[in-house]
C-alpha positions in Angstrom: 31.8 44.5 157.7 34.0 47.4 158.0 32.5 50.8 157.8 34.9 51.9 155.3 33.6 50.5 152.1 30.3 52.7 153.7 32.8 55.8 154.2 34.6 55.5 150.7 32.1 53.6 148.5 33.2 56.0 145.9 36.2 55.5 145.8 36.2 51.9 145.5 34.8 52.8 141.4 37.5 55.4 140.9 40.7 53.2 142.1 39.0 50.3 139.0 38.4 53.0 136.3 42.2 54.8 137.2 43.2 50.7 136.5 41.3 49.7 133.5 43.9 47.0 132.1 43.6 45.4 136.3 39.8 45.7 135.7 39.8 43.8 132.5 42.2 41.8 133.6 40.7 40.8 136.5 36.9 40.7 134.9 38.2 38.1 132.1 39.1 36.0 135.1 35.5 36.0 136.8 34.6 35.4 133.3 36.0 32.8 132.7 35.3 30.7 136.0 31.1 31.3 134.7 31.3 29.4 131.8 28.3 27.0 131.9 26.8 28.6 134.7 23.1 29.7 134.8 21.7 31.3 137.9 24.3 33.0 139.8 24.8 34.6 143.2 27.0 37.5 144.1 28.1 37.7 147.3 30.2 41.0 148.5 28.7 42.4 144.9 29.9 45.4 146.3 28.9 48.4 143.8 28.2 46.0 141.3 30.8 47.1 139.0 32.0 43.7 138.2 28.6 42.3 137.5 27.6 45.4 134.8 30.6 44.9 133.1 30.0 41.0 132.9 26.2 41.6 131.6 27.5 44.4 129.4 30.5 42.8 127.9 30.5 39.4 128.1 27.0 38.4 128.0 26.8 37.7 132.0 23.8 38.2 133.7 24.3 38.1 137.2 21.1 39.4 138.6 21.4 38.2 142.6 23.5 40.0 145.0 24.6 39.9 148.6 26.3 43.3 150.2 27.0 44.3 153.8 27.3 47.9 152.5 24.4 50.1 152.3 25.9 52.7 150.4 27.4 50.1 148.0 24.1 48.3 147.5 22.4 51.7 146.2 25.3 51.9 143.6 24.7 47.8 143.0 21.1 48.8 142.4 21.3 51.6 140.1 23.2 48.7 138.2 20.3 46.8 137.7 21.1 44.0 140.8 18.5 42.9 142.9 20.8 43.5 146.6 20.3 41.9 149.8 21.8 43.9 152.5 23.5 40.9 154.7 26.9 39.9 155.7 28.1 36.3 153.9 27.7 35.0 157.7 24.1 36.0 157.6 23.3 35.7 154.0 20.7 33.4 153.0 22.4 31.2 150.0 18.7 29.7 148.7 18.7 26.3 148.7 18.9 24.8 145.8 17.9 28.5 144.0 21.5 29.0 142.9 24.1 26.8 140.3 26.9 29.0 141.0 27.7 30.9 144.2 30.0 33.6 143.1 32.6 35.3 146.1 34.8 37.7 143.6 37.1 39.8 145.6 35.2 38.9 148.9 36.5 36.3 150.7 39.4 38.4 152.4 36.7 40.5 153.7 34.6 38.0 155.2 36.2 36.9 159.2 34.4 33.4 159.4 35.2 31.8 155.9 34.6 28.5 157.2 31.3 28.5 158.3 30.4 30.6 155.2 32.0 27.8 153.0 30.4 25.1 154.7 26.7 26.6 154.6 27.5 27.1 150.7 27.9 23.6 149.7 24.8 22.4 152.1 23.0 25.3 149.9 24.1 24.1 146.3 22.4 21.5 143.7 24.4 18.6 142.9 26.8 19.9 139.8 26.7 23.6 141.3 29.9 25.6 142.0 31.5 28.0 144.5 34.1 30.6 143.4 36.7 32.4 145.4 38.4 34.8 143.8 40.9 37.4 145.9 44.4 38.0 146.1 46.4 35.1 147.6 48.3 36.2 150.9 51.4 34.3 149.5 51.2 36.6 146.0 53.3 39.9 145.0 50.1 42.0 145.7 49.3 39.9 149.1 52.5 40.6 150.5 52.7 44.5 149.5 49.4 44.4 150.8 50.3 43.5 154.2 53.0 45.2 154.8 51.4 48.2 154.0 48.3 47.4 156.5 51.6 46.5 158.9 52.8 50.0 158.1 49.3 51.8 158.3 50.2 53.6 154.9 51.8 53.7 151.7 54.3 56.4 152.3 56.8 54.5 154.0 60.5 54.1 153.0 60.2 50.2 152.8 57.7 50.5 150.1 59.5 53.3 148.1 59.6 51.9 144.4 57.8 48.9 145.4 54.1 49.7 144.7 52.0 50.7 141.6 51.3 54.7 140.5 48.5 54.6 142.1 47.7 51.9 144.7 44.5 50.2 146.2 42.9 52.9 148.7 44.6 51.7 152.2 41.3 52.2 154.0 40.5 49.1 152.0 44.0 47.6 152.5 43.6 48.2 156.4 40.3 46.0 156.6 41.4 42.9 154.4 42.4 39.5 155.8 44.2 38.0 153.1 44.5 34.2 153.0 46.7 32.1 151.5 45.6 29.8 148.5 46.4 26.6 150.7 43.4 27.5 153.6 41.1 28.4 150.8 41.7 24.5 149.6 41.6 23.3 153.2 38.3 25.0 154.3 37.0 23.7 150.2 37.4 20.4 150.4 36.6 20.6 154.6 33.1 21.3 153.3 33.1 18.6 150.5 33.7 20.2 147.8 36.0 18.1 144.9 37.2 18.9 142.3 38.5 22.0 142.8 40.2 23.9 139.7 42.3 26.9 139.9 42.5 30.0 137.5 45.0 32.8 137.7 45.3 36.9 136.2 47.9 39.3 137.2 51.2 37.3 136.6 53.4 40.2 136.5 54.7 41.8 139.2 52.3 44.8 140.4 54.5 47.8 139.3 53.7 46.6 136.0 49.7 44.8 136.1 48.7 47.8 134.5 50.9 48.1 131.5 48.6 45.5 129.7 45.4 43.8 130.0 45.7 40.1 130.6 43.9 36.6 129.1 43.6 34.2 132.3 45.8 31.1 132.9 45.3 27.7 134.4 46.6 27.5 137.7 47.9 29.5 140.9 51.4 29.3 141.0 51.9 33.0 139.9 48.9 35.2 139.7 48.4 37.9 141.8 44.5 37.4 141.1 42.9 33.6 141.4 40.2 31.9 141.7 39.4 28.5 143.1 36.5 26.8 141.9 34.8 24.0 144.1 32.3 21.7 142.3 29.4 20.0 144.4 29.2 16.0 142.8 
């Protein structure tokens, strides 16, 4: 895990609540991928800002989480999350303990995927569900993204009038791995898992995601935010 979601843990909170309508946006999506689950895991719960709203607003509890942060798992905490401090290569996925296995805004964080994936679906109940949610490498946001990780900053000419007011912190930009949408399938049904359903948040282009909060959408053919959902028959 990279030491800078130690470093800036802070500032992770501050770049959501200076993007509310992204927040809600983005929160409707994990949301909505829950419906019908019952005991869920967090994995990269990070400062467990997702998983308060989701209790507090939409009825969610979440009360499992896995974080390689320190410094985020005492924020997660304070939230009310019970935090295992473990990468998602190490983390310990319970056997059978969990329905849902929950990876929002993770997986681009996380360098062996695969193996992760696979020691999921070997970890879930028949009828249970994985979720990967992040940006997709081939999506507005991916692509500004990497170019500015290319770059090393946001201040470049070639991103002049291309990104948002006030842009993801590149500290966390810098340690991402985006994938696209098509490995995330590949590695899914690698492990076994079928069907797989696909929701989608952030259709606009970024300049404008924060103009309105968003309802999510079927599919993945234009969000900037998705989520694939794997089911275990």
């Amino acid at each position: 895990m990279n030491s800078s979601f130690d470093e800036y843990a802070a500032d992770y909170d501050k770049w959501f609540m200076a993007n509310p309508n992204v927040l809600l946006s983005e929160t409707r999506l994990v949301a909505a991928t829950l419906e019908g689950s019952r005991r869920i895991l967090s994995v990269g719960c990070g400062s467990g800002l997702f998983e308060k709203i989701l209790r507090d607003s939409f009825g969610i509890d979440i009360r499992d989480g896995i974080e390689p942060s320190e410094c985020m798992a005492a924020i997660a905490r304070k939230r009310g999350l019970n935090v295992t401090v473990a990468t998602a290569e190490e983390a310990d996925y319970g056997d059978g303990l969990y329905d849902t296995i929950l990876f929002n805004g993770s997986p681009g964080y996380i360098t062996d995927l695969t193996s992760v994936v696979d020691r999921v679906y070997k970890a879930l109940p028949a009828g249970g569900r994985i979720i990967l949610i992040d940006v997709p490498k081939e999506s507005s946001y991916g692509i500004m993204y990497n170019l500015a990780k290319a770059l090393g900053t946001w201040q470049h000419p070639l991103l002049e009038g291309v990104y948002p007011p006030d842009p993801y912190p590149i500290e966390f930009v810098n340690a991402a791995n985006w994938r696209t949408t098509d490995e995330k399938i590949a590695l899914m049904q690698r492990a076994g898992f079928s069907p797989i359903r696909f929701m989608q948040t952030l259709t606009t282009h970024p300049l404008h995601s924060e103009r309105q909060a968003e309802e999510p959408v079927e599919g993945y053919d234009r969000g900037d935010y998705v989520a694939a959902i794997g089911f275990k028959l």
